[in-house]
N, C-alpha and C positions, 0 to 999 in steps of 0.2 A: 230137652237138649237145646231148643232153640233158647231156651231162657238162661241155659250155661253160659253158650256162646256170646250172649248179647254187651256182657260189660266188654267183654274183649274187644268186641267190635266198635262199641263206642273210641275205646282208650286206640284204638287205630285211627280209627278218623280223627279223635284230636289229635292223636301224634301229627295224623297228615296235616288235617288244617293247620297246626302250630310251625310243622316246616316250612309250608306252602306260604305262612304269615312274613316268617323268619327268612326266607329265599326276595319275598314282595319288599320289605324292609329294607334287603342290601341292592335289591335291584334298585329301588329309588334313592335308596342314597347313592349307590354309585353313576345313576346316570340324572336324578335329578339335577338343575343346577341353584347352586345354594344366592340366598337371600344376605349373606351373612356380609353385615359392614367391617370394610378394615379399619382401626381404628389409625384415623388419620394424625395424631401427635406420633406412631408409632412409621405413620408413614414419610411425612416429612422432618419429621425427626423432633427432637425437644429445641426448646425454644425458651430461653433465658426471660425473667419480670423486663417489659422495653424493648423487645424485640421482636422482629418479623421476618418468616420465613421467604426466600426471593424464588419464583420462578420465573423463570428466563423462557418465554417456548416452549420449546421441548428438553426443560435442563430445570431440575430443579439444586440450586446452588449451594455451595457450603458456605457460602458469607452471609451473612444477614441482616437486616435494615435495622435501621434504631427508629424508637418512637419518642417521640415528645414535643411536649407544646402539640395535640392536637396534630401533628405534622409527622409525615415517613420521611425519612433519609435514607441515602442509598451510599455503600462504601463509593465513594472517589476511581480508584484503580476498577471496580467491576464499571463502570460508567468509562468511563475511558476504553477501558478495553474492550467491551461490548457493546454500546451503546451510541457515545458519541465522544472521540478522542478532542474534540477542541478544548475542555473543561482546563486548561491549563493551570495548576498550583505553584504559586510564586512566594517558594517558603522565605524567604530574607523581609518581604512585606504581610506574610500571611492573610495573602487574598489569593482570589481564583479572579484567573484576566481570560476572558471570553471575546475574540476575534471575531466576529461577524466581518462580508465582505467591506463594510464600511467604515467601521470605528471598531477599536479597542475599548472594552467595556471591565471593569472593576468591581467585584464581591466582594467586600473582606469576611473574615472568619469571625465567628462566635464563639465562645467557650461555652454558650450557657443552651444551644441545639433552641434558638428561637429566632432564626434568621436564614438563609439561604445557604451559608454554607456553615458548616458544626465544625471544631477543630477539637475533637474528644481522645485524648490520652493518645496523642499521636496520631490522629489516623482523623482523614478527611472525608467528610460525609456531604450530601449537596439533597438538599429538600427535592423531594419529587416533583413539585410545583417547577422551581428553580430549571431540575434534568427537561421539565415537560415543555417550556419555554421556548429551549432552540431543536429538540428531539423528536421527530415522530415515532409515536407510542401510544399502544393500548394501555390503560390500565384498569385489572377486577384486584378485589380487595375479598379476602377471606376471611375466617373467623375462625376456633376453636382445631387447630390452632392456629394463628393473627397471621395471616400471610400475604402477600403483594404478588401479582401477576401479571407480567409484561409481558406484550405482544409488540415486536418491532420489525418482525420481518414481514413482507406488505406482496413483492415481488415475484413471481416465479414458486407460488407455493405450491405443496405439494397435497391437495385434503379430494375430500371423500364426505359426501354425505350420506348420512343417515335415513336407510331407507324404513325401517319402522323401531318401535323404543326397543333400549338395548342398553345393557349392563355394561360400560367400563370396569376393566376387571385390572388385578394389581400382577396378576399372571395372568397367559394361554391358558384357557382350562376352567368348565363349568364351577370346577369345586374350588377358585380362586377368589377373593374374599372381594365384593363390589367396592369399589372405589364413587363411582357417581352413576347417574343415569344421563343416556342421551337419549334426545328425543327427537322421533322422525325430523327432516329437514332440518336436522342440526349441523352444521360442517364443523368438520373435525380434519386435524394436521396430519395426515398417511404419513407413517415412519418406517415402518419395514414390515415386510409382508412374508409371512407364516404360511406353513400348508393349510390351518383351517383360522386363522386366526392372524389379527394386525394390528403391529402394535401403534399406537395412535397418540394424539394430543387436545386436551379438548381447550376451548379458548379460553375457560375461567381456570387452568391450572392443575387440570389431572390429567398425570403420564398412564394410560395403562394399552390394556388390550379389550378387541371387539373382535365378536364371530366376523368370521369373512362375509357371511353372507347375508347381514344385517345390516351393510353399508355397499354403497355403490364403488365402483373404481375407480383409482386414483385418474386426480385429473388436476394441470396446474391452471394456479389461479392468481390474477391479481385482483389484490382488495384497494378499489378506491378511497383515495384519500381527500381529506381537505387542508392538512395541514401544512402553512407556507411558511417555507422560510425563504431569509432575506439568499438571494444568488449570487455567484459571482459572474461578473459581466467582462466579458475577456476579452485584449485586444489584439488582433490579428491581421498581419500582413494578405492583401487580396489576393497576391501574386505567390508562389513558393519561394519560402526562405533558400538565401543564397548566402553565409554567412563564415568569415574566415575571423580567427583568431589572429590578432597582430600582436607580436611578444615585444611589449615597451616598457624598458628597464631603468629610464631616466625621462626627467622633462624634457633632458636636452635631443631621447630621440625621438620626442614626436616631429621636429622640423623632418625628420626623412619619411615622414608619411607620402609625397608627393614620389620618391622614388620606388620607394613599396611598394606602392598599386601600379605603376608605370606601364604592366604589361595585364595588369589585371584587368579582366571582361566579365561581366554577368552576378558580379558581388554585389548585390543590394542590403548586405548589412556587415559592417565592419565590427568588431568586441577588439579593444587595444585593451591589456590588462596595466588598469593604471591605481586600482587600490587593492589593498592590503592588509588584515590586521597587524599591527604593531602593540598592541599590550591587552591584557583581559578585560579592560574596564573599556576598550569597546573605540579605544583609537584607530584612527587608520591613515595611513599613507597617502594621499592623493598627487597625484602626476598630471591630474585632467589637463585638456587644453582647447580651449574657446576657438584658437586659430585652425589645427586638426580636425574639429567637429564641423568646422564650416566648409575645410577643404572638403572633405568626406561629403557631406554634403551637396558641392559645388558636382562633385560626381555622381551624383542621385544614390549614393548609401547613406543610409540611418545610422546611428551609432551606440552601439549597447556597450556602456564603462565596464569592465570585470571588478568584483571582487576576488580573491581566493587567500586562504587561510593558510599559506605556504612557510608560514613564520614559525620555525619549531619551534623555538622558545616560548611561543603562545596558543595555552590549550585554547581550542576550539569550542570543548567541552566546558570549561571553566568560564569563557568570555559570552558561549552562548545562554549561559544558564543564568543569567542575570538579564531582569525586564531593564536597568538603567543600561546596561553594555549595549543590550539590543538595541536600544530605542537611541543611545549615543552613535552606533557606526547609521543607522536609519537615518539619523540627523544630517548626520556629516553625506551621506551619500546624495541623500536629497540637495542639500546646498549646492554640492557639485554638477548636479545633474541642472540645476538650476541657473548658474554662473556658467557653464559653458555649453551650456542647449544639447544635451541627451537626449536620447529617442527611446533610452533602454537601459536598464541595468541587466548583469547577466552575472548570476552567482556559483560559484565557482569554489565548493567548500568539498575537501575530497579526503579519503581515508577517515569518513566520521568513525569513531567509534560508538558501539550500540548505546551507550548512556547518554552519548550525544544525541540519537536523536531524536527524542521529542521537543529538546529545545532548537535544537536545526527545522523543526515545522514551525513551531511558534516563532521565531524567527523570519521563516517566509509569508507565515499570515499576517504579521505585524508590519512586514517590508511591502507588502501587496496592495496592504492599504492605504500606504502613503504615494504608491506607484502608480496605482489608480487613481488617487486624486488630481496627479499631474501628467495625467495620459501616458506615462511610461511604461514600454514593453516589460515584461518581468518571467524571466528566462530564469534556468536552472540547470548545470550540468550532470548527470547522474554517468555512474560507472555501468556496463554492460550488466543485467540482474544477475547475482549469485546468491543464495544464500546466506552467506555471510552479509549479503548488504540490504538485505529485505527491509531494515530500522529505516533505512532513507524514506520507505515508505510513499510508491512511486502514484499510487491511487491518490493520497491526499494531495501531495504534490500537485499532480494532473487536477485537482481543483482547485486550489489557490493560485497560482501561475499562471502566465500566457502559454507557454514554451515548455516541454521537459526534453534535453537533449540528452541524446543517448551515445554518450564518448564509445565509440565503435574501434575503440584500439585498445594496447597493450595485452592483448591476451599472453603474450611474451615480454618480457619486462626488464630491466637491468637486476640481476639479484634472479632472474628465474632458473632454476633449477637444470632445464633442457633449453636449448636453440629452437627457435619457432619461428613461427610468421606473428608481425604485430597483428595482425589483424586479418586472420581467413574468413574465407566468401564465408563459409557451412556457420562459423562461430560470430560473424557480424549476423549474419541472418535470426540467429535464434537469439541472438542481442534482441533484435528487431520484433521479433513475434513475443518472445517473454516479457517486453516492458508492454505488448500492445494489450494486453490479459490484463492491466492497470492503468492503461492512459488513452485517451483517446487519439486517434490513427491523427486525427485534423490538429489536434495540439503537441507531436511527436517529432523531431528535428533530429535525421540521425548524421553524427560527426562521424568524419573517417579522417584517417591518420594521410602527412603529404610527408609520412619518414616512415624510415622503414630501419632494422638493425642491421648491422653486419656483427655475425658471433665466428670470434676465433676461441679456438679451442688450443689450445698450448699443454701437453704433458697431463693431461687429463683436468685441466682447469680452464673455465669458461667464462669469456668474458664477454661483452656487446659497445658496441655505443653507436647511437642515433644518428644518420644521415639523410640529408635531404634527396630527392628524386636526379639532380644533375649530379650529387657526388657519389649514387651510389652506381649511376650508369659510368663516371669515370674510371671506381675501382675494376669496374669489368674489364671496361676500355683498357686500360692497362696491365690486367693480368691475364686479354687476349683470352676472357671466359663469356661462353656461348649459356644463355639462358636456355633453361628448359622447361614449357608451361605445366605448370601440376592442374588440372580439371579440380582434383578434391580439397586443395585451398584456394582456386578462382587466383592464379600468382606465374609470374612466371621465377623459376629457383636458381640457385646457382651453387656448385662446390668447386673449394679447386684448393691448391695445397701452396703453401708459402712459408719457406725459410722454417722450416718445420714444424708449420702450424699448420691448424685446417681453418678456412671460411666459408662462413654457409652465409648466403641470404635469400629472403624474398622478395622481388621487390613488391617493389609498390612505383603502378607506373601505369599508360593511356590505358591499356588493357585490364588491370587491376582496379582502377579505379571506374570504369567504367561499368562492369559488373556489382558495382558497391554501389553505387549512385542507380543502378537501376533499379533497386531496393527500393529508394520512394516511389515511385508511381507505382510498382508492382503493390504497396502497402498503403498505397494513400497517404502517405506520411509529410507534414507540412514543408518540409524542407531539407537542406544541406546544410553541415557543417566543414568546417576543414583547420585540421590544426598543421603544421600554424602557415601561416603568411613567411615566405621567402624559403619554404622549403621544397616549394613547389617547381616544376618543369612549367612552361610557359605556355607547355600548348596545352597544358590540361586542362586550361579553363573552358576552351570549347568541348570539351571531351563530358565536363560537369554541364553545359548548357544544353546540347545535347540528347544527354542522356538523363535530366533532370524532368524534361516534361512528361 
């Protein structure tokens, strides 16, 4: 019997052991973690004969570098836009003009990719040597497939080291195919963190993921540098700016410069707006006057000349986009500043539009250079930040310039839609903090408005126009209307009804403006502005003294 039973018995136990094999099998492969390489052309994508793939960080790019003569080249626009915006291409000469704070410096283009800058089938390439020059930047160089890896953020990073070796993976998840290895005391870029798993960056160019628990916790960090570039050296009033606009519309009115100031107190910097574009090729207007600059003077103010671009017949866009226009109104402004002893120029370019401006910055790094070489202030008016004006580009600004002043009015405007205040406490404030996210507090000059609107409304259409602080306390005066202080625009208001129309105003007055001006010191902010000269009440000026320090 026993020798019946026996093959059965066998053919059981192999059945078992064969499950028992078959159960061990799926156990390891589903909790083993696999070995398996992702194939990296697969990963960072295919790559054309002469080319090389870009990774950025933690971004690996869709544009790709060119190779030849021994030399990487990097697109133009990825350099500009991520790296370093000075790179300026001056297609009518086809070279690239590089502003350092010193000189204006000249590349021209090669057709043949064996010189610094490549001009290949339209599109502008700059030697990595050339980017490496003025740019702080790592760079690892790959292979199979040919790839460039820049590291350029230094700052405030975000990594994690590596507490023993550990798989980079191409996903979360043992059975995602290994990307690279890291190895203990490796620091790696922390990117977002997973419930067991984080996704990461390592410094030679693989994005992937690592067990949570194979690296330490995120921790920021700045990585020491040694690379120097040339700086800008800025010049700066000891005292806080105290600065009014004087609106001069011929030579002949500067002789009323002595009546203008007449009642004025505590103004240590006068702007007369005396030039102007007049044509694209970079002419301009000038009204200067040697005797004005001296009076001003004679009163202990400095004197910053305005330009502004107020000539509709002359694009902005057009005149600034040309290195000869530029460097013709730079000429001319320079002469003037020279011939009648300027302390400042103060530029005055408004309603850019976006294609305007990259040449509106090369424009002011071009003007900076020649401003610094003759000790000249070099100011910049900017509009309150919106969105739509982000192209002014208030960061770079804040580094080539002395000054960026922040015009603290029109929030209501001729042509706006609703009747408002030029210029409320809530919406100069957040003027104030929005440009401070870009400029620094110590190089920051906020303008406020010495007019105010009155909007009448007639049959359901709405008009304005601009008065000064004595004419808008008159239209009360005479139609025997009492102000009412509004707290949530820092204003005191008025309504009242006339010959069947309605008028609203706010003014702008000691009160108003004395809550605007308490803005710098609350903000560290280097000074005052005020637009313009003669629209002002007389006692305001102690009200700005004041309330200035």
């Amino acid at each position: 019997m026993k020798k019946q039973y026996m093959p059965a018995v066998i053919v059981c136990v192999l059945i078992l052991v064969l499950a028992l094999a078959g159960a061990g099998v799926h156990v390891i492969r589903k909790y083993l973690p696999t070995k398996d390489r992702m194939d990296l052309n697969e990963y960072y994508g295919q790559t054309a004969e002469g080319e090389s793939v870009i990774v950025l960080g933690t971004e690996i790019m869709e544009q790709r570098a060119l190779l030849s003569n021994e030399q990487t080249y990097l697109p133009l626009d990825l350099v500009n836009t991520r790296l370093n915006q000075r790179y300026y291409w001056d297609s009518a000469n086809s070279q690239i003009l590089y502003a350092t704070p010193s000189e204006l410096q000249t590349y021209p283009a090669s057709a043949n990719g064996d010189g610094d800058v490549w001009l290949k089938d339209g599109t502008v390439y700059l030697s990595l040597s050339f980017v490496q020059k003025f740019t702080d930047m790592d760079v690892y160089m790959g292979e199979n497939p040919s790839r460039i890896i820049i590291q350029n953020q230094f700052d405030g990073v975000n990594t994690a080291s590596v507490i023993k070796d550990t798989y980079v993976r191409y996903r979360g998840g043992i059975k995602s195919p290994v990307l690279t290895q890291a190895k203990k005391d490796d620091t790696l870029i922390y990117m977002k963190e997973y419930e067991e798993w984080v996704e990461v960056a390592t410094m030679d160019g693989y994005i992937g993921f690592v067990k949570k628990s194979d690296i330490s916790a995120a921790e920021v960090k700045n990585f020491e540098r040694s690379f120097q570039a040339e700086e800008y050296q800025h010049l700066s009033m000891d005292v806080p700016v105290n600065l009014s606009w004087h609106q001069v519309t011929s030579q002949e009115a500067n002789a009323y410069f002595a009546d203008a100031v007449a009642n004025v107190t505590g103004v240590n910097v006068i702007s007369p707006t005396w030039f102007y574009l007049t044509d694209t090729a970079g002419t301009i207007a000038d009204i200067s006057s040697a005797e004005y600059v001296q009076q001003a003077h004679d009163k202990g103010m400095k004197v910053w000349g305005l330009i502004d671009n107020f000539t509709a017949e002359v694009s902005t866009t057009d005149t600034l986009s040309q290195l000869a226009s530029r460097q013709n109104i730079i000429a001319q402004l320079m002469s003037a500043a020279e011939r009648v002893g300027l302390d400042g120029i103060n530029v005055d370019f408004e309603t850019l539009s976006e294609d305007a401006g990259p040449h509106f910055l090369e424009f002011l790094r071009e003007l900076s250079i020649e401003c610094h070489k003759r000790n000249l202030v070099l100011s910049v008016d900017n509009p309150v930040p919106e969105d739509f004006t982000s192209h002014y580009d208030r960061g770079e600004q804040g580094e080539v310039v002395d000054y960026v002043i922040i015009m603290g009015y029109d929030e209501h405007y001729v042509g706006s839609a609703e009747a408002g205040s030029v210029a409320s406490l809530p919406w100069v404030e957040k003027g104030v903090a929005d440009t401070l996210t870009e400029v620094p507090a110590e190089k920051t000059i906020l303008a406020i408005p010495f007019y105010t609107r009155l909007w009448k409304t007639t049959g359901g259409a709405l008009t304005s126009e601009a008065i000064g602080m004595d004419q808008a306390q008159q239209v009360l005066t005479e139609n025997a209307v009492e102000t009412i202080w509004d707290g949530s625009v820092g204003q005191n208001t008025a309504t009242f009804e006339k010959e069947g129309a309605t008028f609203q105003i706010w003014m702008e007055d000691s009160k108003s403006i004395a809550e605007k001006v308490k803005l710098i010191p609350k903000y560290n902010l280097a000074g005052v502005a005020q637009w313009k000269l003669g629209f002002e009440n007389s006692s305001i000026w102690q009200v700005i003294t004041d309330n200035l320090q």
